[in-house]
N, C-alpha and C positions, 0 to 999 in steps of 0.2 A: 377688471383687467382682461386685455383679449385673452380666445384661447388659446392662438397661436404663442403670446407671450407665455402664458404658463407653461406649455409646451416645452418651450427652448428651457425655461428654467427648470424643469424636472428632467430632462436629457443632459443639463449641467452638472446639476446636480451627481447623477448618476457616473458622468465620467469624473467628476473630481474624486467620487468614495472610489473606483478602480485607480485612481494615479497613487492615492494617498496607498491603498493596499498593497502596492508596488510597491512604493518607496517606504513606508513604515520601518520595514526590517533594514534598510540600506541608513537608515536615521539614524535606527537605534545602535547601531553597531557603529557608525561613523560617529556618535557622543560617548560611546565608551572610551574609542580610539581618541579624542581628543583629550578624554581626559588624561592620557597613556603618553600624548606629545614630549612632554619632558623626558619621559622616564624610556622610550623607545629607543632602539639601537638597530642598526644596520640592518637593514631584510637578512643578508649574509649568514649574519651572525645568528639571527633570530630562531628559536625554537620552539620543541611544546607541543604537546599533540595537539591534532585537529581530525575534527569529524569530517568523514569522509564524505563531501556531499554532493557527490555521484553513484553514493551509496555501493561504493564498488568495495569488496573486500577480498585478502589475498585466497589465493589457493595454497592452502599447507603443502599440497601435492608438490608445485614447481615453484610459486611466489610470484606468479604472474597475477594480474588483477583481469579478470571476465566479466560480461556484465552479465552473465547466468551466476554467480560467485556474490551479485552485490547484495546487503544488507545482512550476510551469514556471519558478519564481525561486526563489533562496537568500535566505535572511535580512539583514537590509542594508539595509533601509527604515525609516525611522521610522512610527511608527502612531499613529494618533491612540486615548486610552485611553477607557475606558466610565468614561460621567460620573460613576456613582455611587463608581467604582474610583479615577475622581482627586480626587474630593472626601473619600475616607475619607486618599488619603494626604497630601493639604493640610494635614487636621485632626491626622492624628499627625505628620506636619512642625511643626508648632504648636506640639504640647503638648512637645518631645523638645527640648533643649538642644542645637544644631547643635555641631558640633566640627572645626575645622580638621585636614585629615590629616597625618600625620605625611609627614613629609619623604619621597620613595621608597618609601612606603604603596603596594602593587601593585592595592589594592583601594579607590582612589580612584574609581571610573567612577558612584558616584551605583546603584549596586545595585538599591535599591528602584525608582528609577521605570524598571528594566530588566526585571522581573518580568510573564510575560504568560500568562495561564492563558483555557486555552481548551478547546470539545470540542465534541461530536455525540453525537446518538442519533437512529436510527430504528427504530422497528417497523413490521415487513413482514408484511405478509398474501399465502401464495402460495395458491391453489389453482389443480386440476386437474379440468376439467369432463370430460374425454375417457378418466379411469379412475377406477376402481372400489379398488384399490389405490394411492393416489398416494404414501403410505410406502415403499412398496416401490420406488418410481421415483425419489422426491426427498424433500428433506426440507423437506416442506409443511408448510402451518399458521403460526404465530404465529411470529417470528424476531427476535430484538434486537441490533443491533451499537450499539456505545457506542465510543469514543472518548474520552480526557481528554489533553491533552499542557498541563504546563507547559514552558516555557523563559526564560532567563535570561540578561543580558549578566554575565560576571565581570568582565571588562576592556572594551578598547575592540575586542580584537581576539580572546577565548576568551567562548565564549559555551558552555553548557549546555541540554541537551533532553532530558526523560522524560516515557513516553508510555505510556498502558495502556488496550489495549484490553478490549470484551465480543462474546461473539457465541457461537457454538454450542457452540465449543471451550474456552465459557469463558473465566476472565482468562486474560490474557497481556501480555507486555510490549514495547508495538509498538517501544519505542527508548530509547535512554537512552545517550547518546553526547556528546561533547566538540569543539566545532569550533575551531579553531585558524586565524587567518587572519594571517600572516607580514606581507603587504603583501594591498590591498584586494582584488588580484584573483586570489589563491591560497586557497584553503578546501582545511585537512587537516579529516576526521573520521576518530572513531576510536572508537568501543563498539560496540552493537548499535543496528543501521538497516536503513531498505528502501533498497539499493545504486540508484544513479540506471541504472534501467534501461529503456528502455519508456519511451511516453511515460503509460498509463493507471497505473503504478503510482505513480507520481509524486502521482495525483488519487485517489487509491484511499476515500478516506474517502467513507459515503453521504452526506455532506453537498455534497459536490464533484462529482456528476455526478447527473444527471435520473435515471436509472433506477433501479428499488429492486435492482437484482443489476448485477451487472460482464456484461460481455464475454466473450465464452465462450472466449477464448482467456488469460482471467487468471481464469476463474471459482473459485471456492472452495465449493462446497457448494450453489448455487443450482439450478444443471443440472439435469433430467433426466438419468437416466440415469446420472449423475455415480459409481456405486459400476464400472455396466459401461465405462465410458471411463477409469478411475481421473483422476477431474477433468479438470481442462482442459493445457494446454502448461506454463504458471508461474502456480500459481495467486498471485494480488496479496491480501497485500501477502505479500510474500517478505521476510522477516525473521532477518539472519544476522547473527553477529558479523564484525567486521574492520576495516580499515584502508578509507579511500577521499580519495584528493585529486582536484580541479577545479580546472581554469584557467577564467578567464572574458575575453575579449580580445575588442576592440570592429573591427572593419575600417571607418572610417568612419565618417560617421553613419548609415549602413543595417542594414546585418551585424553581426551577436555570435555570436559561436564559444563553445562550451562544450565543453574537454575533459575527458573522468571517465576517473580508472580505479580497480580494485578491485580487494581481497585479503578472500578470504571463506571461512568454515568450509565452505561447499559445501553444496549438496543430500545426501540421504542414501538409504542403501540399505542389504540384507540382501546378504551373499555369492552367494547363490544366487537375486539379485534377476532379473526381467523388466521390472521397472520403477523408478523413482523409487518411493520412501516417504514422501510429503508429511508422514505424521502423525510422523514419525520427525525433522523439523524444528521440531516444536511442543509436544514432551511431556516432561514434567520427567523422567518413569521414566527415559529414556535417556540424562540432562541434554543441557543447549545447549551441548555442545560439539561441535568437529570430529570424526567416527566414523573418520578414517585418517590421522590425524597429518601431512594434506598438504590445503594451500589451493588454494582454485577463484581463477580470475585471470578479468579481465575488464575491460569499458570501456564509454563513448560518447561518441559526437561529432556533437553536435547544431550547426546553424546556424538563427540567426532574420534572415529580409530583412523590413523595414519596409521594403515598396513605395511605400507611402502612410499617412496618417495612418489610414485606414478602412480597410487592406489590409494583413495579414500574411503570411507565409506562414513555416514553422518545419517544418525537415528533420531525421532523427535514426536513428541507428544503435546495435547495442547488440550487446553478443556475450558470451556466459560459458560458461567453460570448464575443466570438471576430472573426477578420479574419486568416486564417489557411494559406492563401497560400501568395509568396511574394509580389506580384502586390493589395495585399489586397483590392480584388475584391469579396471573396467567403467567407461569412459568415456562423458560426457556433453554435449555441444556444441549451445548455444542462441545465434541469431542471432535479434534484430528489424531492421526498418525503421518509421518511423511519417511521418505528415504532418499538419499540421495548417495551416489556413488560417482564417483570421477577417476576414471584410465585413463590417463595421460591426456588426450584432447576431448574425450569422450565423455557426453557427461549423460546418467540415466535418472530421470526422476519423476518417485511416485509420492501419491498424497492420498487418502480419503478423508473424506469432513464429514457430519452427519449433525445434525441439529432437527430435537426432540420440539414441539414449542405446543402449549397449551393454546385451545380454541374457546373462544365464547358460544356457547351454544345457546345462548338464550333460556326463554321461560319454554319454549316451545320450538324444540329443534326438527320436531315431525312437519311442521309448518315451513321451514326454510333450510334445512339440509336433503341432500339430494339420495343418502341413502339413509335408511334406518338402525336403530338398535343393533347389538350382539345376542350371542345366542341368550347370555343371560338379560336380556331385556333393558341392555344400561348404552346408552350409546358414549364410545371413546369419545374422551375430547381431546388427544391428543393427534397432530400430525409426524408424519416423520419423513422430511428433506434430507437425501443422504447423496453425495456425489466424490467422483475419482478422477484422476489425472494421472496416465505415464505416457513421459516424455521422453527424447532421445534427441541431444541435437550436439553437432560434432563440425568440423570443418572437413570440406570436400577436395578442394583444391585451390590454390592461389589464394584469392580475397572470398569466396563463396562458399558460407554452411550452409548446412539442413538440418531443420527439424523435422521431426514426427510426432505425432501426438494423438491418443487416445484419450475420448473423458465421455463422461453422463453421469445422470444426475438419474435420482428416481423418487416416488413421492409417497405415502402411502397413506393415506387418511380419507374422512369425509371431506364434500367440498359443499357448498351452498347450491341450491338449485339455479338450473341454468350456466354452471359451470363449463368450461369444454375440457376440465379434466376429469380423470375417473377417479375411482379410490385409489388406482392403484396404476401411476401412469409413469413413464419411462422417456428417455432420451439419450440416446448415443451421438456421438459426433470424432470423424473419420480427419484430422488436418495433416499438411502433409507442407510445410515451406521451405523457400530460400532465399538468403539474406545475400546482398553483394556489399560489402565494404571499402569507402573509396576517401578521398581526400585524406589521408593517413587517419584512416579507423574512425574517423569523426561521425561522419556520415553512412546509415548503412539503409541500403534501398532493401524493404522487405514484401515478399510476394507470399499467399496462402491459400489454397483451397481447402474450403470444411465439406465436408458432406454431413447432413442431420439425416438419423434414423428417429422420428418419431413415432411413439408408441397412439395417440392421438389424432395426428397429424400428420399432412401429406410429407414426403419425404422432401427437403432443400439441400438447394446446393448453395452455397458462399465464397464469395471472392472477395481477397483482400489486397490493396497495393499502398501499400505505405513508405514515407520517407522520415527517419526519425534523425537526427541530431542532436549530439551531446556534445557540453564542454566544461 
């Protein structure tokens, strides 16, 4: 066969598996809804919670919904639907001959008006005024993350979520998971999801936070430098198969407790790793499964005080813990702390992350690590990746906020010779934006300069011009 023809048929190929990954979740939820045709009633009418999938969540403080606010609540709210969305299903409520359900029908809960389809997209503009090579430092120029999650009530108490993302690495599939809620203040889930860790992973979408890049301590691909520091601590969104339950318990009228924990395939790694393998989490070649037939374990335990109606304040911890590589020999251990406070429009927030992670050192690490032994003659195999975030971002006037933002990251271990980090190397970074907001809140055009202080490395400067949309 020519080559040209094989050609075309492996370029076919490749866009039918993207259309199919699009519409899959648009299938699945349109054959549940049929099955629901009889037993449907009036959008109007229709209730039930649904998961929020703009991942926006209220503010205790006023009850307003922000997208610095989204992912800090579980699904559980009713939402009011887009008019043109409840007027199509009024009209097919109309034309459809209602049908009383059968007796212990498990799929009585009114289906269609549970149905909530939602997403994002922005394009980011990076450059770098301060090199001559900015490829070589990052990965500038033109950038697109995309966003789609449908969700669904099946009951009153299982609810379904699929989510697919776009961005450098391509589709991918942010989640696709089953929630199960026993009684109101117990949520099991159980497929693939971002495990409630951190408070920024939680908001990870660019729809949900001012800046056109994350935090350098969940960065993915934004950084400078990013190939010599191999990314950031966790880069977000951290996307694993497992198991995860929550409690949610109220102390009062002031205080809510939230306890998580998790069971997860785990971060991954080569036998002869020095570090985590981020892409080794995200690539079909090696499928998405566990690489050592043994789960990472984990948790948090957040509290929120309503001080005042204009006064929040929300504390929170987080820790995961397991072996990365297959011989599960090289252990990995991540603690956060975060905080967050909100005065009336004002919102402050901090994070640090830090993750311990075991090195292969080989039969002969005098041979290929760049420094030697301790004083007692044993050399560490441990590295230690730790990095912070405080933020500040507020509205200014009319349609236009600003953020500010402090973060770095620091590292402290042996590297392999040849390295260009040290044992002990460092990174600051200085952002400073402003968002304009236009076509009623839809659309918000965001502008950033970073300044990097490297400890290594010559000082950079970063510019960011991004257009994000949600709906």
């Amino acid at each position: 066969m020519p080559r040209n023809s094989l050609k075309i048929q492996h370029n076919g190929r490749t866009l039918l598996r993207l259309v199919v990954l699009l519409l899959a979740p648009l299938v699945f939820v349109a054959g549940l809804a049929s099955a629901q045709d009889g037993a449907s009633e009036p959008a109007a009418e229709a209730g039930g919670a649904i998961a929020p999938a703009a991942d926006e969540a209220q503010n205790p403080a006023d009850g307003k919904s922000t997208p610095s606010d989204a992912g800090q609540q579980e699904s559980g709210k009713d939402e009011a639907f887009d008019p043109l969305f409840e007027d199509l299903l009024e009209e097919d409520a109309h034309d459809t001959q209602v049908h009383e359900p059968a007796a212990g029908d498990p799929f009585d809960s009114k289906l269609v008006g549970s149905v909530n389809f939602a997403g994002s997209a922005q394009l980011d503009m990076l450059y770098l005024p301060t090199s001559d090579h900015a490829r070589d430092l990052s990965l500038d120029g033109f950038t697109t993350e995309l966003s789609l999650k449908l969700a669904a009530d099946v009951t009153d108490s299982v609810s379904v979520e699929v989510k697919t993302c776009f961005a450098c690495h391509g589709f991918e599939l942010g989640s696709a998971y089953v929630d199960v809620r026993p009684i109101e203040a117990v949520r099991l889930r159980a497929g693939k999801f971002v495990p409630r860790f951190g408070d920024f992973p939680q908001r990870h979408d660019p729809a949900n936070h001012l800046t056109s890049d994350k935090p350098l301590p969940y960065d993915m691909g934004r950084m400078v430098r990013l190939r010599e520091w191999n990314m950031s601590v966790l880069p977000a969104p951290y996307v694993d198969n497992g198991f995860e339950a929550n409690v949610h318990h109220n102390i009062g009228e002031h205080v809510e407790m939230d306890y998580t924990a998790f069971v997860l395939g785990g971060l991954r790694g080569g036998n002869e790793a020095m570090d985590v393998d981020f892409i080794q989490s995200r690539t079909p070649a090696l499928y998405y499964v566990d690489n050592n037939s043994e789960p990472s374990v984990g948790g948090r335990l957040e509290a929120l005080f309503v001080i005042m109606r204009e006064l929040t304040v929300t504390l929170g911890g987080s820790t995961l813990y397991g072996h990365y590589d297959p011989n599960r020999a090289l252990d990995i251990l991540i603690v956060a702390g975060d905080f967050v406070l909100r005065l009336w429009s004002v919102t402050v927030r901090a994070e640090v992350i830090a993750r311990r992670t075991k090195m292969a050192l080989g039969a002969s690490p005098e041979d290929t690590l760049q420094y030697g032994p301790g004083a007692d003659g044993v050399y560490d195999p441990y590295s230690l990746k730790a990095g912070f975030y405080v933020e500040v971002d507020t509205p200014l006037f009319g349609d236009v906020e600003a953020v500010a933002r402090v973060d770095g990251m620091r590292r402290h271990g042996n590297v392999l010779l040849g390295s260009p980090l040290r044992s002990v190397s460092a990174v600051l970074r200085y952002t400073f934006g402003l968002n304009y907001l236009f076509a009623a809140d839809t659309f918000r055009l965001k502008f950033s300069g970073e300044f990097y202080d490297f400890s290594d490395f010559s000082d950079e400067v970063a510019l960011h011009l991004g257009l994000v949309g949600a709906f």
